[in-house]
N, C-alpha and C positions, 0 to 999 in steps of 0.2 A: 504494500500500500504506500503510495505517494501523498507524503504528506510536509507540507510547504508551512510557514510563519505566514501571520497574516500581516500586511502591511498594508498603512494607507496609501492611497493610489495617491496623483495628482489633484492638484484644486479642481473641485466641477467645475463646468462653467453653470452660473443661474438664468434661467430660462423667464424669459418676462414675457407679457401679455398686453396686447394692444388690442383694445374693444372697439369696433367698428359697426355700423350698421351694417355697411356691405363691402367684403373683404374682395379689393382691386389690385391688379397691378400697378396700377399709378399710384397706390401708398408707398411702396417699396423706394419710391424716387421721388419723393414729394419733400422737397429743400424743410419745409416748416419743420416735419417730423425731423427729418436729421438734427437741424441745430437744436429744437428742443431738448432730443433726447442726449446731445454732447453736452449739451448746459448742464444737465443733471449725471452726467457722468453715465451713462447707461450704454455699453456699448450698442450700436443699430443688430450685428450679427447677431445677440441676447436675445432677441424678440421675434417675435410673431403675431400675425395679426389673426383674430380669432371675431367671428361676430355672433358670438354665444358664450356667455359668462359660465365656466367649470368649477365648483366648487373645489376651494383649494389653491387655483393658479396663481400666482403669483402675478397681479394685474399690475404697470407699470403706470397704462395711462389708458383710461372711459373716455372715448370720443362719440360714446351713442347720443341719440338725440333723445330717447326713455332708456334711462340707468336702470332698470330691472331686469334681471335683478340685481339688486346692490350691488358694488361691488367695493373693497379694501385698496380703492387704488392711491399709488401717491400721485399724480396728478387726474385733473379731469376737468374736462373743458367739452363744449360742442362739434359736432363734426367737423370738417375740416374745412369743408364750403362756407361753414356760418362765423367759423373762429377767422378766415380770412375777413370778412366784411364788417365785422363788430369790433369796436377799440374797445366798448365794454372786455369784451371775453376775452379779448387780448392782455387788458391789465390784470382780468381775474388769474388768464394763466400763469402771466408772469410773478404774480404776487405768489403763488402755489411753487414756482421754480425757484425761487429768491429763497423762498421758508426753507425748502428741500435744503438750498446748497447751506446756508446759517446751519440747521441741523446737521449737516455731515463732515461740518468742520471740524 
């Protein structure tokens, strides 16, 4: 019988979760999502975009337009169509990525 020590492997990498309503290939390339997510440190290759909340995921960032169901994300803002055209939801997001980066200093 072959019997080996156990040893920890390398660092995982952590898998994050992007809530959409409807999951395109023009998120994948869409400039906003990139810098947001470099602002907060989150590499872009970590994520996936999912437009069904799983219990458990590790949600990064709710872009639905009805958050149900809820979800634990650290940020969360309006789709993407609507976070372009509002300075409103532009400041809310920013104020949600400014708290982020203060807490992870």
């Amino acid at each position: 019988m072959r019997i080996s020590r156990w040893s920890q492997g390398g660092e995982a990498k952590q898998a994050y979760v992007i809530l959409v309503d409807k999951v395109s290939s023009e998120l994948e390339n869409h400039p906003v999502i990139a810098i947001v997510l470099s602002l907060i440190d989150c590499p872009f290759t970590h994520c996936t975009f999912s437009s069904s909340f799983v219990k458990g995921a590790d949600v990064i960032w709710d872009m639905r337009k009805m958050k149900l169901p809820k979800s634990n994300s650290t940020l969360t803002s309006p789709p993407l169509n609507e976070l372009e055209k509002t300075a409103e939801s532009k400041r809310e997001l920013w104020q949600l990525i400014t708290a982020h980066q203060e807490a992870n200093r």
